[in-house]
C-alpha positions in Angstrom: -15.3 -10.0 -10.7 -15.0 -11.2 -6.9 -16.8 -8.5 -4.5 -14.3 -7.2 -1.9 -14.7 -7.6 1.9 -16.8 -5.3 3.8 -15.2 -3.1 6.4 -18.0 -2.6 8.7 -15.5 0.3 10.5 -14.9 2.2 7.6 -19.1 2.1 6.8 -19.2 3.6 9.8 -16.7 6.1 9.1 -18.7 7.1 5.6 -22.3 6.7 7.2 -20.8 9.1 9.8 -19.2 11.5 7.3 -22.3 11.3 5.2 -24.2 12.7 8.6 -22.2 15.6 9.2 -22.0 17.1 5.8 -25.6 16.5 5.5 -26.7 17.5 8.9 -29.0 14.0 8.7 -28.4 11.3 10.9 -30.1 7.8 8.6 -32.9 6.8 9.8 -32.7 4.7 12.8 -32.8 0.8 12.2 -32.2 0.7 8.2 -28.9 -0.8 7.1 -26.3 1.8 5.8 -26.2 0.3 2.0 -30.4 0.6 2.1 -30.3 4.0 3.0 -27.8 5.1 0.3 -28.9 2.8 -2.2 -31.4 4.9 -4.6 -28.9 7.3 -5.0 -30.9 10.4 -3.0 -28.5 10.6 -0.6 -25.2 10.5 -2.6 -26.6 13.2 -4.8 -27.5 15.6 -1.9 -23.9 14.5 -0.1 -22.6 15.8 -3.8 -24.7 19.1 -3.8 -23.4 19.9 -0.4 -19.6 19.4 -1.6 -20.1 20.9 -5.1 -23.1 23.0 -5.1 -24.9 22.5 -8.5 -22.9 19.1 -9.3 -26.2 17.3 -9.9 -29.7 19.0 -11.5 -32.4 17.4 -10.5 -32.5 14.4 -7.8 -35.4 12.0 -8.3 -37.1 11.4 -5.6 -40.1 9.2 -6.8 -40.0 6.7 -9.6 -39.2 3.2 -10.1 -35.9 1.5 -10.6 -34.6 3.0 -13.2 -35.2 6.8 -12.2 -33.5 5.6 -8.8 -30.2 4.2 -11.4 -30.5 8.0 -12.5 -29.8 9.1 -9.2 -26.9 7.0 -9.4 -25.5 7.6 -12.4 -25.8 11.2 -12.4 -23.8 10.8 -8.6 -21.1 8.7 -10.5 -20.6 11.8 -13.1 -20.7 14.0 -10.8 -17.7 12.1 -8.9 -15.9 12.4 -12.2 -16.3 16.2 -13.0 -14.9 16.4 -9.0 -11.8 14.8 -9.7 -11.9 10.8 -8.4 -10.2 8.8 -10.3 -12.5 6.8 -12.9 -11.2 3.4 -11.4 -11.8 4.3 -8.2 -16.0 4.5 -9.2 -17.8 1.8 -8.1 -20.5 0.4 -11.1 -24.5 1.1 -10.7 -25.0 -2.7 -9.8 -22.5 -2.7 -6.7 -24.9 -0.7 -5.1 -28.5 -1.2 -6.9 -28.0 -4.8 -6.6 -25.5 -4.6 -3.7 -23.5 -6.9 -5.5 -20.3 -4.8 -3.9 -20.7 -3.0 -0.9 -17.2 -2.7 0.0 -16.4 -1.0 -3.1 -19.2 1.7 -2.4 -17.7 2.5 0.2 -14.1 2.7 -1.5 -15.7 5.4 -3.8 -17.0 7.6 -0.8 -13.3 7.3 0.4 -11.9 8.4 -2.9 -14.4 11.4 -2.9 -13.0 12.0 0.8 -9.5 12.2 -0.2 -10.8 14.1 -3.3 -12.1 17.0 -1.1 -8.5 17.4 0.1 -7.4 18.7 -3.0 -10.3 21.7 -3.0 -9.7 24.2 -1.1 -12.7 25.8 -1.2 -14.4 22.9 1.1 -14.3 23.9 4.9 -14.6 20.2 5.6 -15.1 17.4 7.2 -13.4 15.2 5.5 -12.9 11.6 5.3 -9.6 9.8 6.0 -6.4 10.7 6.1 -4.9 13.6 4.0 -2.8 12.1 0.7 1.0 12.9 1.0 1.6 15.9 -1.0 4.3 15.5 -3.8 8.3 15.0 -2.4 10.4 18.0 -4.6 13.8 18.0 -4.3 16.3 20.6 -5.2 19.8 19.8 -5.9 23.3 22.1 -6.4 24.9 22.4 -10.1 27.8 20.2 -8.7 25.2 17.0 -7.8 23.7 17.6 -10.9 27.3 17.2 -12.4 28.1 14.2 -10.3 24.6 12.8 -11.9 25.5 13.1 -15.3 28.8 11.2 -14.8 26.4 8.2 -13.2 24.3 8.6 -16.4 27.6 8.6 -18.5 29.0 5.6 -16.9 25.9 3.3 -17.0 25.9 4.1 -20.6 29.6 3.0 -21.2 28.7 -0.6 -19.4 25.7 -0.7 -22.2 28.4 -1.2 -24.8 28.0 -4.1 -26.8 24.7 -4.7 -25.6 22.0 -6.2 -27.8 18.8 -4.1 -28.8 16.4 -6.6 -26.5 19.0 -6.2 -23.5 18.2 -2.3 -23.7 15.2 -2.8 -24.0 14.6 -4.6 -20.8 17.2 -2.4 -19.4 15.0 0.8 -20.5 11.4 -1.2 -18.8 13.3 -2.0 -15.3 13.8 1.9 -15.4 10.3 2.7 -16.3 9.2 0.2 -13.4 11.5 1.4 -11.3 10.6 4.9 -11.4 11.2 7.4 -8.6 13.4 4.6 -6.6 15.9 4.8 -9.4 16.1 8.4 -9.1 16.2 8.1 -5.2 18.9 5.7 -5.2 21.1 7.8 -7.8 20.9 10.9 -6.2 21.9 8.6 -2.7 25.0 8.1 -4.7 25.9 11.3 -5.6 27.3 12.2 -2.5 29.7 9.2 -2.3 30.9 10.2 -5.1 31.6 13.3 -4.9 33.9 12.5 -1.7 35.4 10.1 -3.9 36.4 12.6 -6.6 37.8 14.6 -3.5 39.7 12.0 -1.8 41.3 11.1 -5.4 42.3 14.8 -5.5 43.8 14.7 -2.2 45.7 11.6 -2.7 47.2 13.3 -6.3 48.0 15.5 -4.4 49.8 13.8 -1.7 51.5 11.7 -4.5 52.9 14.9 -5.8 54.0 16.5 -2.5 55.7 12.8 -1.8 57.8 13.1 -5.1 58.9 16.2 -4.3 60.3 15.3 -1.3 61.9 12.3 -2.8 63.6 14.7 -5.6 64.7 17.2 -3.2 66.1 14.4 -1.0 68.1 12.8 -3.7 69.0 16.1 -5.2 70.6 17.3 -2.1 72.6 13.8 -1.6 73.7 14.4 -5.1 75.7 17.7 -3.7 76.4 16.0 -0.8 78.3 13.3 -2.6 80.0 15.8 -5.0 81.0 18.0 -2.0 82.7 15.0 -0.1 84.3 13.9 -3.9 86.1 17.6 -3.6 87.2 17.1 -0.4 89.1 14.0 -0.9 90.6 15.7 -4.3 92.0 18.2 -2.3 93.2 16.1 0.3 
């Protein structure tokens, strides 16, 4: 797997972050991924967010007691709620063999702290959106069921592998597909009432037309009396 490309802004937006929860600036002159690399640092940076996260930090040993360090910071990440894919591997750090995605785990544990409200802060990046809920009236629910009902009708005659593909476009589609239904709702619900309005209209127009040829009827029988009597 290919390392990804460092970001020297955002290391300095974690070294940074790193500094004010700690209250530590690193020490002057070492490089950002040497400082954090035996796993001291993330451990304490973990302590500070959730107290009591990690046990014991080693702070002398060889290697492997400094792999501890970072294994027990990766758990700890875990237990907090970041995403498993979005923790980097022991080697991308004890080895350095990728930096950048270090770096894309102390972002993840930023936008992590978000979600705790217990944690006075700082944080790191920007705040995730928060979930879109929408609420809709009986009548659009309605309007969505006739959408559903008339998709369904134009499935007729379909073969089992054509709904099956029609089913996985809706999986992949997701949320747009429900966006873009409830867009349509509207239209046609002002459809429904134009149709209404022109029934109506069509009624009101033979009305007239009966009326009109109703009274020419008496018209013409009226004038046939006349000339009777005449």
């Amino acid at each position: 797997m290919l390392a990804g490309k460092r970001d020297a802004e955002q290391e300095r937006e974690a070294q940074e972050w790193i500094e004010l929860v700690l209250g530590e600036k690193f020490p002057p002159g070492e490089a950002y991924e040497d400082v954090i690399r035996d796993g001291q640092v993330l451990c304490k940076l973990m302590n500070k967010i959730s107290p009591g996260s990690i046990g014991k930090i080693n702070t002398t040993g060889g290697q492997f007691k400094m792999m501890e360090n970072i294994n027990q910071f990766q758990q700890a990440l875990k237990n907090y709620g970041v995403a498993d894919v979005d923790v980097f591997q022991t080697v991308d750090l004890w080895e350095k063999k990728d930096i950048a995605q270090v770096t894309t785990t102390l972002f993840a544990l930023g936008r992590t702290t978000y979600r705790h409200p217990e944690w006075p802060g700082p944080y790191l990046g920007p705040k995730p959106s928060e979930e879109c809920k929408r609420e809709f009236t009986e009548e659009q629910l309605r309007a969505g069921e006739t959408i559903i009902g008339l998709q369904a009708g134009q499935n007729k005659g379909a073969t089992q592998a054509g709904q099956n593909l029609g089913a996985g476009r809706k999986i992949l589609l997701g949320n747009l597909l429900l966006s873009v239904t409830f867009q349509i709702i509207p239209l046609i619900l002002e459809h429904q009432k134009l149709l209404a309005l022109g029934r109506k209209l069509n009624i009101d127009a033979t009305v007239s037309v009966a009326r009109l040829h109703s009274a020419g009827n008496i018209n013409e029988h009226q004038n046939s009396k006349l000339v009777e009597s005449s």
